[in-house]
C-alpha positions as CSV (number, residue, x, y, z in Angstrom):
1,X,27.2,26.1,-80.2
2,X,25.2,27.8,-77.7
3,X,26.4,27.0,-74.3
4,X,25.4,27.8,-70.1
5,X,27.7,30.6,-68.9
6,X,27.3,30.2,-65.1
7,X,28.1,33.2,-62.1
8,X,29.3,32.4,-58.5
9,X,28.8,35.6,-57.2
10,X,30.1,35.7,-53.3
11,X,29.9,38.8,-50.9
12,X,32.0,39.8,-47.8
13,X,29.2,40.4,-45.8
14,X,31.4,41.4,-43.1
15,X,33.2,43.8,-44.6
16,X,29.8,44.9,-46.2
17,X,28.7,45.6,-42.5
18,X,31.6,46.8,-41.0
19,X,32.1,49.7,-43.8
20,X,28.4,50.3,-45.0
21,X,26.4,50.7,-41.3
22,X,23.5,52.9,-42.5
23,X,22.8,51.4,-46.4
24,X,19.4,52.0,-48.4
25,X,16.5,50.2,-47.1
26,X,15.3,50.8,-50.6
27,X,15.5,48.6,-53.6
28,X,15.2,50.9,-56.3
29,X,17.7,52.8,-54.4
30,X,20.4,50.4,-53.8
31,X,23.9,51.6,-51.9
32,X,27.0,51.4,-53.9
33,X,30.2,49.4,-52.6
34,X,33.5,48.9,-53.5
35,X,34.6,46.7,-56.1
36,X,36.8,45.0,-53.5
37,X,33.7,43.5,-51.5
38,X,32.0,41.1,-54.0
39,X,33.9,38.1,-56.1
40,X,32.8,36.4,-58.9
41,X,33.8,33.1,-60.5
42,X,32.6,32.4,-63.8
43,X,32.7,28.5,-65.8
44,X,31.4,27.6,-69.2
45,X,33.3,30.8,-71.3
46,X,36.2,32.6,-72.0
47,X,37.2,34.7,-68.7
48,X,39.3,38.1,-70.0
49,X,40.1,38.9,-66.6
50,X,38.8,39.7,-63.0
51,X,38.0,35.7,-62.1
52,X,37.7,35.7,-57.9
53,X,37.0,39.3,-58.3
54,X,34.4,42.1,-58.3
55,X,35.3,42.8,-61.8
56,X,35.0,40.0,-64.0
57,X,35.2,40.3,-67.2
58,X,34.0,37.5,-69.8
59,X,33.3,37.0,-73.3
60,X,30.0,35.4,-74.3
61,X,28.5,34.3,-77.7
62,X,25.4,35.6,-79.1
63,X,22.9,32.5,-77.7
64,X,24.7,32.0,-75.1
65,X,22.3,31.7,-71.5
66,X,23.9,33.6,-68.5
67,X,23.1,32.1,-65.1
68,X,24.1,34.0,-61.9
69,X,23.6,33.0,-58.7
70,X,24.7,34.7,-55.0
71,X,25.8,33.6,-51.7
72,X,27.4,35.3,-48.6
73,X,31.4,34.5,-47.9
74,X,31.2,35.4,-44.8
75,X,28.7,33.6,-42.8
76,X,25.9,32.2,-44.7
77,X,24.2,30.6,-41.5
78,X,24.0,34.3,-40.0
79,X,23.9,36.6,-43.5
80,X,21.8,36.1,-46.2
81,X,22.4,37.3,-49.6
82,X,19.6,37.5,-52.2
83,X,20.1,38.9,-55.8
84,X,17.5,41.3,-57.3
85,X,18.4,43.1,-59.7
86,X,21.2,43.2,-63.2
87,X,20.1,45.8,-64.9
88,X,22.5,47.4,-68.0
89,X,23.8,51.0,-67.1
90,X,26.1,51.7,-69.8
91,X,27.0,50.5,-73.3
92,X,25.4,48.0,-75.2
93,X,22.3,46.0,-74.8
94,X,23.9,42.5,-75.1
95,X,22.0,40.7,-72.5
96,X,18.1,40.3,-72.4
97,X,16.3,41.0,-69.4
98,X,17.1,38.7,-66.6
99,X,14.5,36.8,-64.8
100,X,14.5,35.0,-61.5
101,X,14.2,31.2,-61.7
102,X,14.0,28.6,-59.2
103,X,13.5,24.8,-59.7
104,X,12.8,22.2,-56.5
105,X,15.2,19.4,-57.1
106,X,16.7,16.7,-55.1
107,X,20.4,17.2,-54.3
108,X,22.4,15.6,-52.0
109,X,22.6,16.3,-47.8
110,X,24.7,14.7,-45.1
111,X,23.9,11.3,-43.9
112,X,23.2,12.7,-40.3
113,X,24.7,15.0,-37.6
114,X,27.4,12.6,-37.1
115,X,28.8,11.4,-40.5
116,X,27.8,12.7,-43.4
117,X,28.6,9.6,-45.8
118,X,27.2,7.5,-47.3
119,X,24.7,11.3,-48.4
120,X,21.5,11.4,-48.5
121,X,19.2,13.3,-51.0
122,X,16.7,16.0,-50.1
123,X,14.4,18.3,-52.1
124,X,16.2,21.6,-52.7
125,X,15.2,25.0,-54.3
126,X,17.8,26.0,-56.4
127,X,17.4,30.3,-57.9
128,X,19.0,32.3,-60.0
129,X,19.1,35.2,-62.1
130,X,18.9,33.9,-65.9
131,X,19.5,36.2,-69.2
132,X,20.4,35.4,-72.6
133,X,22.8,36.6,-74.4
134,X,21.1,38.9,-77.5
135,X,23.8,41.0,-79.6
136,X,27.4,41.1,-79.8
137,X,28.7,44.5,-77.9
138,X,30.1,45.3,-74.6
139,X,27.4,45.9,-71.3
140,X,27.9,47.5,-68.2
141,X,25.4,46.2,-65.6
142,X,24.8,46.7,-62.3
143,X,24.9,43.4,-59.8
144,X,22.0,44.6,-57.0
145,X,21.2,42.2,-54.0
146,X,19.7,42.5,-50.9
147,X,21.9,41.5,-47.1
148,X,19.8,39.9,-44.6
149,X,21.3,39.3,-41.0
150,X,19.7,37.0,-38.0
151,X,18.0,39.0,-35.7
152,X,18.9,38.8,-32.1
153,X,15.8,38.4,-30.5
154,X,14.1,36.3,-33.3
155,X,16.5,34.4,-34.9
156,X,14.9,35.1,-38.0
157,X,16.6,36.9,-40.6
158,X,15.9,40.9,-41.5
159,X,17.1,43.4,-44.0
160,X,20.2,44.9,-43.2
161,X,20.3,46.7,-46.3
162,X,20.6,46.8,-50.3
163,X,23.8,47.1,-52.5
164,X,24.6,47.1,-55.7
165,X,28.2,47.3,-58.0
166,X,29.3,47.4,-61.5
167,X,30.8,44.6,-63.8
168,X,30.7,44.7,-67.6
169,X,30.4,42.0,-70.2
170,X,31.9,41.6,-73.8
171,X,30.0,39.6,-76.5
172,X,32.2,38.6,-79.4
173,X,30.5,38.8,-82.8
């Protein structure tokens, strides 16, 4: 049975900053980081290894649907983090192309600045990178996403730079 695989991906903005101070203002040309500043979290399949990590490593069926979304760890009120891009580098073509999605749904919000039971509900646009899974095989792909910090004379957020690294996924026959 065909089932949702879905991908927490968090980054470490701060370190991302702190160790990356001139990175590619282009997408196509994204700078590469260290395994060591983005963690993933998978639920819905078989993890092999690398859960909380920057190198997960699952097993998915063919038919399976592969959701990933992003966030920063560090400061999400300050940092943005927007995925862009998971395009195959290596091996096998085991996962179509993915697409961005987003759906407006309601969701739940704190009652007010005070208390935040009993929770409201809000309209919300949820995103996320979405790509089925096509062929049994294993797929290295490249996780690319775009850092946005709050400007200090705006307050609105600006590009500090894109990144990319490089997990792989295994698709059992």
């Amino acid at each position: 049975m065909s089932k949702t695989i879905n991908i927490l991906i968090t980054i470490d903005t701060d370190a991302v900053k702190k160790h990356y101070q001139n990175p590619s203002q282009d997408s196509t040309e994204p700078t590469g980081i260290a395994h060591n500043y983005g963690f993933m979290v998978a639920t819905g399949t078989v993890i092999n290894s690398g859960q909380g990590t920057g190198d997960l490593n699952i097993t998915a069926l063919v038919g399976d649907n592969l959701r990933a979304f992003a966030t920063s760890g560090s400061n999400n009120f300050e940092d943005g983090v927007l995925l862009y891009g998971m395009p195959k580098f290596s091996g096998d073509q085991v996962l179509s192309e993915f697409q961005y999605q987003n759906f407006t749904k309601s969701t739940v919000i704190p009652n007010s600045t005070t208390t935040p039971l009993p929770a409201k509900t809000a309209d919300y646009v949820f995103w996320f990178y979405e790509a089925d899974v096509i062929k049994a095989g294993q797929e290295g792909y490249r996780v690319q996403f775009g850092l946005y910090t709050r400007s200090q004379t705006t307050g609105e957020p600006e590009l500090y730079g894109y990144f990319e690294w490089d997990p792989t996924i295994i698709v059992a026959g």
